[in-house]
N, C-alpha and C positions, 0 to 999 in steps of 0.2 A: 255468673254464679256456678254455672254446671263445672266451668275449667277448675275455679277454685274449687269445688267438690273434689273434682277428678282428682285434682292435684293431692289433695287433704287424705282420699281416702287411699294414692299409691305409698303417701310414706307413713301412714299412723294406723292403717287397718289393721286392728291386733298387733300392731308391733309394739303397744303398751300394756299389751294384755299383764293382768295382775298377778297370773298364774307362775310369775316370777319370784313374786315372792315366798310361794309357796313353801313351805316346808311337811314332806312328807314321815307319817310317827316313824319308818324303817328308813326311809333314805331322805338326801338333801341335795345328790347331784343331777339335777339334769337340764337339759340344752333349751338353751334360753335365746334363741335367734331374733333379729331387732331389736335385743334391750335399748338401747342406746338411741333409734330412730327420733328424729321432730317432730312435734307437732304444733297446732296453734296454742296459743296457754291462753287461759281459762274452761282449758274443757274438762267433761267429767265422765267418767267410764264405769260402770256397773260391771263387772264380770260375775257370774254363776257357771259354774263348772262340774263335770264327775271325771273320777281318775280312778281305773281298774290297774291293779300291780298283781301279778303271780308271778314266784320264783323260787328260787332254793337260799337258805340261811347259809350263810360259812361260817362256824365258831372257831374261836381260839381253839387251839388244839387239845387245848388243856379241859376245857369244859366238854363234860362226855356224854354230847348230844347228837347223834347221825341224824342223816337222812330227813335234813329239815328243812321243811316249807312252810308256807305263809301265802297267804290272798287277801289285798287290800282294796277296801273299798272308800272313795276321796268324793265326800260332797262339800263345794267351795264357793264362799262367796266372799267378794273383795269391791273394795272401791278404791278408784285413783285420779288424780288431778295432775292438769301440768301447770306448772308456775312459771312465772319471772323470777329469776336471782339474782339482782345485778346485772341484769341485762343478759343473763344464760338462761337456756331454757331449760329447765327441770321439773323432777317428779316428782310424788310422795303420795302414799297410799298404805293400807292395811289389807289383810287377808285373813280369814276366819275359815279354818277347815274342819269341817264333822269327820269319824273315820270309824269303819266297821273292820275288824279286824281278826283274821283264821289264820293259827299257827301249828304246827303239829313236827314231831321229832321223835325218833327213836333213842331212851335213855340205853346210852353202853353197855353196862353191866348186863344190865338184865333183859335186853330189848324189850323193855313197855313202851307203849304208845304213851306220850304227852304230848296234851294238844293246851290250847289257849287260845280263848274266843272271846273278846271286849270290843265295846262302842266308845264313845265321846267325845269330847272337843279337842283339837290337835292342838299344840302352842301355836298361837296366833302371829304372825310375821308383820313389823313395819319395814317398808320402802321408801327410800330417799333417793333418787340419782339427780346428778346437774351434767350437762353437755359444756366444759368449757375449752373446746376448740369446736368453729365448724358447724353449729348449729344454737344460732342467736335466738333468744324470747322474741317471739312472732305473735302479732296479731292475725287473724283469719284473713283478714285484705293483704297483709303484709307474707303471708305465707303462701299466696297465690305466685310471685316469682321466687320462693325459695326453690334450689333445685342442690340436691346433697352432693357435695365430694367426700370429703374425709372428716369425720366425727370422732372426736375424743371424749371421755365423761368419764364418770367415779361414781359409784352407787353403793349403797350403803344396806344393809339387811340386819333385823334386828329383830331374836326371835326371843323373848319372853317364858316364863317354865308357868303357861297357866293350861296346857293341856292334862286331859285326866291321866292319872298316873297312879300305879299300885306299888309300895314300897316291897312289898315280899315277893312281885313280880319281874324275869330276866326282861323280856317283851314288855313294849309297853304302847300305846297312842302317844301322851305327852311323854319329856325328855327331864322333865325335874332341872331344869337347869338354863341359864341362858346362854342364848350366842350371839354371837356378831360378825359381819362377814361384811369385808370390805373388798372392792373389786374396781379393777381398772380396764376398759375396753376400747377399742377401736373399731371404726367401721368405713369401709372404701366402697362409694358407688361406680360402680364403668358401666356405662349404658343401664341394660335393664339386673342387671347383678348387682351383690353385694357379700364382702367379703366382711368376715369377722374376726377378732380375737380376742380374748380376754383374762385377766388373769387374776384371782382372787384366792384367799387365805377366810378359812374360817376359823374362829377362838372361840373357846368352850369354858364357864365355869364348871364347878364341882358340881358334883351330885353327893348329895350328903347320905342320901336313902334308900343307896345302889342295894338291890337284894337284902332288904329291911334295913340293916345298920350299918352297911359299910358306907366307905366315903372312894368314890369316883371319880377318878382324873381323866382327861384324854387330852394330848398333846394338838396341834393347830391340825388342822386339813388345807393340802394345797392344790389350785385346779388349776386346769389349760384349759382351755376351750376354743375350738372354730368351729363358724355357723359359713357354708355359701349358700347365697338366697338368690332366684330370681323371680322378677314381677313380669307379668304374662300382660296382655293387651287391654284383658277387663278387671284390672287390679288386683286378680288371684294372683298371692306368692307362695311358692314350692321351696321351705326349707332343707338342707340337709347339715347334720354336724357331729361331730364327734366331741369327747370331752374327756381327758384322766386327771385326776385324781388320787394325790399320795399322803402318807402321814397319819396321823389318828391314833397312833398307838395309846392304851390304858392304862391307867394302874387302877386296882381296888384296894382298898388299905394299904398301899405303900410296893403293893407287888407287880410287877411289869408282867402285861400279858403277851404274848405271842401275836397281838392282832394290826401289824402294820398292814396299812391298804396300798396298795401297787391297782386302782380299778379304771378297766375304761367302759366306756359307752357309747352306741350310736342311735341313732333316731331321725326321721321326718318331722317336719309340721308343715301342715298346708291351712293357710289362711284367706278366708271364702268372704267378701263382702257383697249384705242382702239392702239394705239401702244405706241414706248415710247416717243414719242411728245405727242401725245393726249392724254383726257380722257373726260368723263360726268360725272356731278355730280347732282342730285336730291334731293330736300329739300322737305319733308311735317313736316307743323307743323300746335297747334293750343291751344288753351287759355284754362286749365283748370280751373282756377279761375281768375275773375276779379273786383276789388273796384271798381278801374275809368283808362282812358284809353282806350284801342282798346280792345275789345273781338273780336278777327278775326281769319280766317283761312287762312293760306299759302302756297304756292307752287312755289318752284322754279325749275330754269334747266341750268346751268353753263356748258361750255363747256371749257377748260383747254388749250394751248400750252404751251412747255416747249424747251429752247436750253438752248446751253452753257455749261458749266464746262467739255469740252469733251465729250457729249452727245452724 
C-alpha cells in the first residue's frame, strides 16, 4: 500500500488542482503545469484557495485613462473527480470564485483620481478534460504499475456570465458574457522531469451591457504554453513555465479598438504533499510582456483534499 501511495501521490499531487479552471474578474491566462497528469478514477478533490494579483491596467489608447492599477483579491473554492470515458481517464469539475476588488487611474484631461472598489462572485468555471493517448482509466491497484511516458488530452473550460457585474461600470468582477475555451496538450516524462505544451483558443460571446448600453464584441484569444516540471525524492514538484497569448481585439457598437494583445508570462508552482488526503500548492507568476491588459503580479496558495477510489 505505501508503494501504491508513493506512486499516487508522485503523479496526481496537485497535478489536478482545480485552480485550473479558474477564471480571474481582470485576467484568464496563466500557467497551468500538470494539467493533463493520471490519476486513479474515482477520486474526489476539494480545493480552497486565495490568489493576490497587483499590477498596472493598459487601456486602448483611445480611452483616456493613465496611470492605472488594480489589487485583486481571489477567494476559491472548487470540486473535481476523475472519471472513466471509455476506457480514458478524465476530469470534470467546477470552480466558484469570491473577488475583492481596488482600481484607481488618472482621467486625461483633467488629471482626477478615479478609483473603483467592488466585491462578489466571479463567473463560475466548468472543467472537462480526457487523456486519450498514454494515460488509460485506472483503478488504485491498477495504478500501482502505471508509470508515465507521453500523454495527450483535450480539456474543455466553460465560463458562464453569472459573476456580479455593473452595466455603467468599465471594470468589472463578472464578465457579462460567456466563454469557452478548448485546449490541446502534451506531456513527456524522462526520468524525474516533465515537459509540457499546450495549445488553446478561447471564444467569447457579446456583451450586451458594455458601459450601460453598448453592445461588446471581442475576437478569440490564442495561447502557447510550456510548463518544465521536476519531482524531487519526497514527491515535492518544482514547476517552472512560460505562456503568450495573442488576439482579443474589441469592438463596442461596431467600432474597432486599438486593443490587440501581443502578452506573455512567467511563473513558479511548487507542489508540497502533507499526507495522502492533503497537500499545498504555491503559485508565483508575473507579466513579461504587455500591449494592453493587466501587467500584474501573482500569488497564490491552494490547499488540496482528496477521498475516494479506495484511498
Amino acid at each position: 500500500m505505501k508503494k501504491i501511495m508513493s506512486a499516487y501521490l508522485h503523479y496526481s499531487t496537485l497535478g489536478l488542482a482545480i485552480y485550473l479552471c479558474t477564471i480571474h474578474p481582470v485576467f484568464s491566462q496563466e500557467l497551468e503545469p500538470r494539467a493533463y497528469a493520471n490519476a486513479p478514477v474515482g477520486l474526489n478533490f476539494i480545493v480552497a484557495g486565495y490568489q493576490y494579483s497587483s499590477g498596472g491596467l493598459i487601456f486602448d489608447p483611445g480611452i483616456p485613462i493613465n496611470d492605472a492599477s488594480s489589487t485583486v483579491d481571489v477567494a476559491i473554492f472548487g470540486y473535481l473527480r476523475t472519471l472513466n470515458v471509455a476506457g480514458m481517464s478524465a476530469k470534470a469539475g467546477i470552480v466558484l470564485p469570491y473577488a475583492d476588488l481596488y482600481a484607481e487611474g488618472r482621467d486625461e484631461p483633467t488629471n482626477a483620481l478615479l478609483t473603483r472598489e467592488t466585491n462578489g462572485l466571479v463567473d463560475p468555471s466548468l472543467y472537462f478534460s480526457i487523456n486519450f493517448y498514454g494515460a488509460p482509466a485506472l483503478n488504485l491497484q491498477e495504478f500501482r504499475s502505471y508509470k508515465q511516458d507521453t500523454i495527450a488530452g483535450f480539456s474543455l473550460k466553460v465560463t458562464p456570465p453569472l459573476g456580479q457585474y455593473e452595466k455603467q461600470k468599465i471594470i468589472n468582477i463578472g464578465t457579462n458574457r460567456w466563454s469557452i475555451k478548448p485546449e490541446l496538450g502534451i506531456s513527456k516524462a524522462i526520468n524525474q522531469w516533465i515537459l509540457e505544451a499546450t495549445t488553446n483558443v478561447t471564444f467569447y460571446s457579446s456583451n450586451n451591457e458594455f458601459n450601460t448600453n453598448q453592445t461588446r464584441t471581442q475576437e478569440p484569444v490564442y495561447s502557447l504554453q510550456g510548463n518544465l516540471t521536476y519531482t524531487f525524492k519526497n514527491r515535492v514538484w518544482l514547476s517552472y513555465g512560460i505562456t503568450y497569448f495573442t488576439g482579443g481585439k474589441t469592438q463596442a457598437n461596431g467600432i474597432t479598438n486599438n486593443d490587440l494583445q501581443n502578452n506573455s508570462r512567467t511563473g513558479l508552482t511548487i507542489a508540497i504533499p502533507i499526507d495522502k488526503y492533503n497537500s499545498i500548492k504555491v503559485l508565483a507568476s508575473s507579466g513579461l510582456s504587455t500591449r494592453t491588459g493587466t501587467d500584474y503580479n501573482s500569488i497564490s496558495l491552494f490547499w488540496q483534499y482528496r477521498w475516494g477510489a479506495g484511498l
